[in-house]
N, C-alpha and C positions, 0 to 999 in steps of 0.2 A: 195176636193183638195184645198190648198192655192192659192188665188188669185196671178198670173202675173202681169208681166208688160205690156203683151200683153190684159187681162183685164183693167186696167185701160185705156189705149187706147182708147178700143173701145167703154167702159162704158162713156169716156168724149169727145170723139167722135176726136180725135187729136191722132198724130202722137205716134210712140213709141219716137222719139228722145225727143218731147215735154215733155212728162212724165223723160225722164231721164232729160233733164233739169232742170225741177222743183227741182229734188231728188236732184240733184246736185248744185242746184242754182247759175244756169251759164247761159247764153246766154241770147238774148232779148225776152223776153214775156210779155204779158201788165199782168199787175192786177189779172182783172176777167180771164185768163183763168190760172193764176197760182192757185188763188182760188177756181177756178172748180176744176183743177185736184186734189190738194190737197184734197177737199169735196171729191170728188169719192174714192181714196187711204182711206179716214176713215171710208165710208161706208164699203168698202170691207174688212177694217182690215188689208190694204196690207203689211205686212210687206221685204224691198225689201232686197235683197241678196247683203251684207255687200261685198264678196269675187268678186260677181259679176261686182260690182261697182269698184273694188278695179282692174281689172283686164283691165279696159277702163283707170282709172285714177291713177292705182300706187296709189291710196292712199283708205280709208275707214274713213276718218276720226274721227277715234278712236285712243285712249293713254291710256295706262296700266300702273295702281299704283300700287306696293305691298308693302303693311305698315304691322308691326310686330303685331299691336293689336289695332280693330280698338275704344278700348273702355279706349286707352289712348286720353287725349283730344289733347296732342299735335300732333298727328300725323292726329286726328278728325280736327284739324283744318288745320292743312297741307292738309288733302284731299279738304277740302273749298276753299282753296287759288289756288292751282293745279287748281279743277276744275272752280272756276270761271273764270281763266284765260284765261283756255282750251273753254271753253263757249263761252266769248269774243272773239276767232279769231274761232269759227263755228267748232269746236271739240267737242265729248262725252267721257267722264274720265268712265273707266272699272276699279273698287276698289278690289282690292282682299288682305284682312288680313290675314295675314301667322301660326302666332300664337307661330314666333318662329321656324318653326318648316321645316326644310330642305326638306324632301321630300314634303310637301304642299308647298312649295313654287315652286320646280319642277313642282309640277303637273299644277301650276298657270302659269308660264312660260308656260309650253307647250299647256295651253288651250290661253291666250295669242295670242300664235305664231299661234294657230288655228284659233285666229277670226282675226288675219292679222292686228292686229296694229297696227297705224305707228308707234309708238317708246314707250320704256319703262322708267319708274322714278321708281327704286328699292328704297325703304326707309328701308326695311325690312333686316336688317345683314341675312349677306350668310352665312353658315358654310362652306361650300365646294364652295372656291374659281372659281375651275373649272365652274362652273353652267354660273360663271360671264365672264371666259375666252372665252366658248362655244359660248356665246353671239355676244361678241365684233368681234370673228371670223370668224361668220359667214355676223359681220358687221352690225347688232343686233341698231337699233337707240337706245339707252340708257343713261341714268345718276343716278348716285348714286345721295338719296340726304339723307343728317343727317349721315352719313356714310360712308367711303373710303376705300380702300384697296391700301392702299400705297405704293406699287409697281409694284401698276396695271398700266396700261395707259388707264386712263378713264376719261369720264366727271363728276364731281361731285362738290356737293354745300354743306359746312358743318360749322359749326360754330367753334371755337379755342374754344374746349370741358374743355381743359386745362386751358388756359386763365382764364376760368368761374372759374372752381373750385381753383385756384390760388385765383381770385378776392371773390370768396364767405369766402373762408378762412383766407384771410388779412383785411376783413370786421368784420369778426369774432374778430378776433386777437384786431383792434382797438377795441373792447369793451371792451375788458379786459379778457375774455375767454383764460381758458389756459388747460382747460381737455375739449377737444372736441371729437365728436363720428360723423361715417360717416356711410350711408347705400346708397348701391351704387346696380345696377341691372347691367346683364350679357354682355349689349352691346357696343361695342368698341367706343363709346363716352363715355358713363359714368367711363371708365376703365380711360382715359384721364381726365376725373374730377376727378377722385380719384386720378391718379398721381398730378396734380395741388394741391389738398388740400395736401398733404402730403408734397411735393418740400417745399409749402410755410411754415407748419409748421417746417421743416427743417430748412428754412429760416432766421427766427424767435428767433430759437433755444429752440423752445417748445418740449419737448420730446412727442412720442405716442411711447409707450411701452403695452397700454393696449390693447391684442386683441379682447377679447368681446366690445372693442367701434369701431370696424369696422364687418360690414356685407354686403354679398352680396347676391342677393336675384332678385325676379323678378319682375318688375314693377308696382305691382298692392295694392291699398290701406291697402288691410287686409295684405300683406307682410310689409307694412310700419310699421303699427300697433304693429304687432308681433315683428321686428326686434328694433322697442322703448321701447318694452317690457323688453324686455333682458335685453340692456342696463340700463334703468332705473331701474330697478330693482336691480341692485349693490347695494353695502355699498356706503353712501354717498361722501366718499371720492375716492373711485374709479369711480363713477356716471357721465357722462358728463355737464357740465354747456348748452353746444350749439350742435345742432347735423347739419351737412350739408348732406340734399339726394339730390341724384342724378338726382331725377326729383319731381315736383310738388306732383305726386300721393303717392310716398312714405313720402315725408313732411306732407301732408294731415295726414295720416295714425299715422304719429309722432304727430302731434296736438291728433287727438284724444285717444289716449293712453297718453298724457301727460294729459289732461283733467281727464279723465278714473282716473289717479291715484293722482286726486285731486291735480295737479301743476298747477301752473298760467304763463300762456303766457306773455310777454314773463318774469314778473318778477323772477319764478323760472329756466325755460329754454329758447333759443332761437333758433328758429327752422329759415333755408336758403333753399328753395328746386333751383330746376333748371326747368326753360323753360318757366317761366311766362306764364301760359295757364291762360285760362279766371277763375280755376277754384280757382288761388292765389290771385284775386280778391276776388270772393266772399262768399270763407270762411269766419270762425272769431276762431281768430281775421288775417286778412287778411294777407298774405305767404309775405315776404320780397325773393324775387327770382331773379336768374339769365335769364334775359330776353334773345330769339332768335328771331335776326331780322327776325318775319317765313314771314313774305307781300317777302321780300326782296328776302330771301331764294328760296320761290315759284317760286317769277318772274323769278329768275335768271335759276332755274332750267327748267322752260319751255323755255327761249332761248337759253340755252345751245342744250334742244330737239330740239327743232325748225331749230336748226342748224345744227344739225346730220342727221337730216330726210333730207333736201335739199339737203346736203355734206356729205354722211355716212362717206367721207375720210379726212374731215377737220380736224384741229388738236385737237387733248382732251384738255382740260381747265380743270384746279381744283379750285374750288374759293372757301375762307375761308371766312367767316365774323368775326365780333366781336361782342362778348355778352354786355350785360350790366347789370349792377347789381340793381335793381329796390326794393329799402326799404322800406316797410311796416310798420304790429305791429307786426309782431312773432318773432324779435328782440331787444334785449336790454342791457345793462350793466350786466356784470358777478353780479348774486349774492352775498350776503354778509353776 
């Protein structure tokens, strides 16, 4: 049988309250007997009933992430930021990657709401908005972050998606670049990067008429690859000079299929991705990207929780930040 609480008790020879004190690291106790009980709790393997505790103090202190794939870096280091913060005021971050994929993300919710979380950070787009209604309904502590549903009434933290691709494409534009190509993935930020680079070519008054230099596709490098493929692979007059993706790992993916087909960074093409992850460093030749305040993001997003947990009924907040455009070597003057 799993060791009690009523075990450790009487293995460290103190009270039950003493023991849940510890657990809870609340009340007055010297030292040595928080280190005793502690020692006895490792000997025995205790591990103590999350629901139990959560039942005395309304709370577990636990926070449930769900990010869409945890093997993109931005959202890898989204969960770094989350949890260290979470760390910092004496919380444990429960990660769960969705994959995309709606009913996994249900079943994450509901396992979730089973280990009694104080509140949730969805990163992972919903398809079925309801999941997100259910939530808030039943009063659900939560925040969108990277993500919104904009005529929800929720808490959420997200960058001007738009903005970015506006600024990656007027960065463009100054180099002289006037056949560009964009590869964009499925999720309602990058849908607003694509409207941004397009407004601005608009803008401008540069025609895109070609639609092999627009694809959409889903976040992961060998998708980058294959969808620069395409494109490059045109007559040269229909071939893009610059391509802007939508995120880092699709950029990546564009480098190396430009490499692959014997072009040079950026004198034959100029590659922009989005989200300045660690990973637009240290490529080569290294990603000129649209940067996400994510320190910022993070913080913001765990006092937005922080505040819903205290006040499920306080008011929603939406906070928008602004990107920055952060230029490397994978850009350069339009060919000649």
């Amino acid at each position: 049988m799993k060791p009690t609480i009523y075990d450790v008790a009487r293995e460290a020879g103190v009270s039950i309250a003493t023991v849940s004190k510890v657990l809870n690291k609340s009340g007055r106790i010297s030292d040595k007997t928080r280190q005793k009980v502690s020692s006895i709790m490792e000997e025995l393997n205790y591990q103590p009933s999350m629901v139990a505790s959560a039942l005395t103090s309304r709370r577990t202190g636990t926070i449930g992430l769900m990010i869409p794939d945890i093997a993109n870096p931005f959202f890898a280091e989204a969960a770094r930021g989350i949890e260290d913060y979470a760390q910092g005021q004496g919380s444990d971050l429960i990660v769960c990657s969705t994959d995309r994929d709606d009913e996994k993300a249900a079943r994450y919710i509901s396992l979730l709401l089973r280990k009694r979380v104080d509140g949730l950070i969805i990163a992972s787009h919903v398809g079925n908005p309801d999941m997100i209604r259910r939530l808030l309904a039943d009063h659900v502590p939560l925040v969108l972050f990277s993500a919104d549903i904009r005529m929800m009434e929720s808490n959420s933290v997200t960058v001007d998606d738009y903005k970015g691709g506006y600024q990656a494409t007027e960065y463009l534009l100054s180099l002289g670049h006037r056949k560009l190509g964009i590869i964009s993935d499925n999720l309602p930020g990058s849908k607003l990067r694509a409207e941004g680079f397009l407004d601005a070519l608009k803008a401008a008054g540069v025609p895109f008429d070609n639609p092999a230099n627009i694809t959409h596709t889903s976040a992961t490098l060998e998708n980058g690859r294959k969808a620069a493929a395409a494109m490059l692979g045109q007559a040269e007059k229909e071939r893009p000079t610059a391509v802007f993706a939508c995120n880092d790992l699709l950029a990546i993916g564009v480098l190396k299929e430009a490499r692959g087909l014997g072009l040079s960074i950026p004198r034959d093409l100029s590659v922009v991705g989005f989200d300045n992850t660690m990973l637009a460093e240290i490529c080569h030749p290294s990603l000129t990207s649209i940067a996400q305040p994510l320190r910022e993001m993070t913080e913001q997003a765990m006092i937005l929780l922080n505040q819903a947990i205290d006040n499920p009924e306080s008011p929603k907040r939406k906070i928008m930040l602004m990107p920055e455009l952060v230029v490397r070597h994978s850009t350069g003057p339009v060919p000649h």
